[in-house]
N, C-alpha and C positions, 0 to 999 in steps of 0.2 A: 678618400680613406675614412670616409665619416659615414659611416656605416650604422645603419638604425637594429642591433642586437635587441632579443627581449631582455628583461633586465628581470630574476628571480630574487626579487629582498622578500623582507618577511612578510609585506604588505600583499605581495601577490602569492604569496604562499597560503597565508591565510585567506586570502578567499577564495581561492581554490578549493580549499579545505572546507569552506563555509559552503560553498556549493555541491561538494563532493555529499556532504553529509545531510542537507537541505533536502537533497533528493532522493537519498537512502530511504530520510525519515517520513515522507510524502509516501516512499512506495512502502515502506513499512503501515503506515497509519490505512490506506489505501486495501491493502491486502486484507488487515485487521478488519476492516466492513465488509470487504466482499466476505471473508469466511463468516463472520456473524450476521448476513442477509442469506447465505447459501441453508447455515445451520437454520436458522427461523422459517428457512422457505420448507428444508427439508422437515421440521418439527409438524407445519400445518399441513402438509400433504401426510405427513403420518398419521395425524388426527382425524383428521379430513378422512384417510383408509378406515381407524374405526369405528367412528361412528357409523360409517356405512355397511360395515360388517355387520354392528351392534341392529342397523335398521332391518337388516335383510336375515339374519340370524338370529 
């Protein structure tokens, strides 16, 4: 009868919770550079279009 239960106190609540949000904030920050490497890639390929208009034009 001595059964091994998980045991929910606040100690495992809380790092649960520490993990839950650790990884929110990773894919949050994560996200955050891809959009500001996509927006910078798409800025220099725009520029990149005119000056070459500007060369040919």
């Amino acid at each position: 009868m001595n059964e091994i239960s998980p045991v929910w106190n606040s100690l495992e609540i809380a790092k649960l919770t520490v993990d839950i949000i650790t990884t929110l904030l990773l894919g949050a920050i994560f996200w955050l550079i891809d959009n500001a490497v996509r927006r910078a890639e798409s800025a220099r390929w725009l520029n990149q279009k005119l000056v070459e208009k500007k060369r040919v034009g």
